[in-house]
N, C-alpha and C positions, 0 to 999 in steps of 0.2 A: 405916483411919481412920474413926473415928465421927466425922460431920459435926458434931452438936448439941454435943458437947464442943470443938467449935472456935471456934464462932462463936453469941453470942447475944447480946438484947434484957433487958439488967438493970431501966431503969429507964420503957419505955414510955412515953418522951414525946408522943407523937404523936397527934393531934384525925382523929375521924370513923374511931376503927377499934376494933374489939371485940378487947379484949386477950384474953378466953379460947380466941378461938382461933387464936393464934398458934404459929407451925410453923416449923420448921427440919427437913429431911428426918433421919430417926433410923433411919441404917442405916449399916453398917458399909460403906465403899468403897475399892475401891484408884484413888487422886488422878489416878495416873500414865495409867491407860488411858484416860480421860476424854478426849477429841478435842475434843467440840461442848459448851455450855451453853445450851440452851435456855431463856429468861429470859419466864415467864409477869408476870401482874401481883398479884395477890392469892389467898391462901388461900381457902377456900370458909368461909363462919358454920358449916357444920356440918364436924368435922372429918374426920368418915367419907368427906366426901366428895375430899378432900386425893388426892394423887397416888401417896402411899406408904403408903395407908391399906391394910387388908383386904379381902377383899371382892370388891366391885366399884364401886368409887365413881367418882364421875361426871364429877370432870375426868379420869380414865384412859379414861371410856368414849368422850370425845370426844378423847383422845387417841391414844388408838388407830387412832379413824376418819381422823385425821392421816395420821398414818404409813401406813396398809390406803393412803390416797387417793396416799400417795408412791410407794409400792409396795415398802414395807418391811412386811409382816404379824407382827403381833406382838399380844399375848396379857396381857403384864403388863411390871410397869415394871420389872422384872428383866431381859425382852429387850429394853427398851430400854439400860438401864445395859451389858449385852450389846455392842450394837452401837458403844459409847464416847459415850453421850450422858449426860449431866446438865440432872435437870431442877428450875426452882427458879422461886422469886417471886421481886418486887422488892421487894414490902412485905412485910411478915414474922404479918401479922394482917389479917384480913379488912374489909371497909369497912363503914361504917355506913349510909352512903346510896348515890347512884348513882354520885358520885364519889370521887377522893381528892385530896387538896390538897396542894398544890406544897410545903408546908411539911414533912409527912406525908412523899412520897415522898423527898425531900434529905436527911431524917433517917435513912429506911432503906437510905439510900443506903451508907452506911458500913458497915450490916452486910453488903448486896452486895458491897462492893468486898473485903470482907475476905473473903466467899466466894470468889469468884471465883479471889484469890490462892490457894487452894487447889489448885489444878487448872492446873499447868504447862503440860503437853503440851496444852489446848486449843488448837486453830486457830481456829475459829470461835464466833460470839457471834448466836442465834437470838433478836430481839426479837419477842415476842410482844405487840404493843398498845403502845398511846400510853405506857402507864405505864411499861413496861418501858424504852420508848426514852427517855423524861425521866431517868430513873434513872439509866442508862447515861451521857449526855450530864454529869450532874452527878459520874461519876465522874470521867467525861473531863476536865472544866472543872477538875478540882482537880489533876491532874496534867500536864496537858499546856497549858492557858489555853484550850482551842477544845475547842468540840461534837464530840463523834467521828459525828455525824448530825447533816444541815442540819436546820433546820425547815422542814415543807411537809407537806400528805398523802400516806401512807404507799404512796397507790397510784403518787405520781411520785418518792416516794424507793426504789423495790424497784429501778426503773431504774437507780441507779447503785453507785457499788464503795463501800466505806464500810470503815477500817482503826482500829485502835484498836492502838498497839505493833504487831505485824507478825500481827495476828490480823482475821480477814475479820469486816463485822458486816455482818448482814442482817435489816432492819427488816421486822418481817411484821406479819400481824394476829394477835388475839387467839384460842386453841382453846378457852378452859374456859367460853363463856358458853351459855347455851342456844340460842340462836338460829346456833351455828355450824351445828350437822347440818341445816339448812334453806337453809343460805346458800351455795350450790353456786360463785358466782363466786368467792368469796373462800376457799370451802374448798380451788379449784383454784389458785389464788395461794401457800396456802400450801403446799400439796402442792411449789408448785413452790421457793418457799424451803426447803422440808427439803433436796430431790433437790441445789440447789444447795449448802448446805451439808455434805452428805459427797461432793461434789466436792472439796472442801477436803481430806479425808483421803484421797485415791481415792494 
């Protein structure tokens, strides 16, 4: 299944985001092995530096250090796909300032939700940052009427169990910003949201 021919952004309604570099992963995957979805927030302005880019680009470099921190070592986002993980935004184009607006994310919310139906056999749903959890929550609300995540900061919601249909959700923090590789409390937080999330397929 090539992902970009299933799901995409025709007509770019959306304020505070640079449409050219808008991304949907363009790789060929099998749906079915996919266990985890890891839900970052935003594309990078330069697309080289995207997850499924060539190379060595920069959300994979702190990516990596992710996983290295969970005690999963891994090399490319190949051994990650490898170990049944999927990795994607919420927004589908990068931001223009320091934030994104609640209108912005709601709208890409649909193209997430129609991602996500992709991928049966996941168990678990890894939020990465505020944005990813908003997104998530405005899936939730259209299906089910209630947040699948309360509101609160993310360090007193990692504390509890959090379900979406019969799939485990675990609100972390953000990997792809620069200030991750420096931020050692939070890089051991999330270390410890991955190791919990293939708990879920153990």
């Amino acid at each position: 299944m090539k992902l970009s021919e299933k799901i995409s952004c025709k007509t770019f309604p959306c304020k505070g985001i640079e449409q050219n570099s808008y991304q949907i992963p363009n790789l060929d995957i099998d749906p079915n092995k996919i266990k985890i979805v890891m839900i970052s927030e935003v594309p990078p302005l330069d697309p080289k530096d995207y997850f499924y880019s060539l190379g060595n680009p920069f959300y994979m470099e702190t990516t990596k250090q992710a996983f290295n921190d969970a005690g999963y070592p891994i090399n490319s986002i190949n051994d990650i796909i490898n170990l049944g993980v999927y990795i994607t935004t919420a927004v589908k184009c990068a931001k223009t300032g320091t934030s994104i607006s609640i209108d912005t994310i709601k709208e890409c919310s649909f193209i997430l939700e129609e991602e996500l139906k992709l991928f049966p056999n996941a168990v678990a749903y890894l939020l990465l940052g505020d944005v990813a959890i908003k997104s998530f929550n405005y899936i939730s609300k259209r299906n089910t009427n209630k947040l699948a995540i309360s509101k609160g900061s993310t360090y007193k919601l990692r504390s509890q169990s959090f379900y979406y249909e019969d799939k485990r959700i675990f609100p972390s923090y953000i990997i792809t910003g620069k200030n991750f590789l420096i931020e050692k409390s939070k890089r051991k937080m999330i270390a410890e949201d991955i190791n919990n999330s293939f708990k879920e397929i153990e």
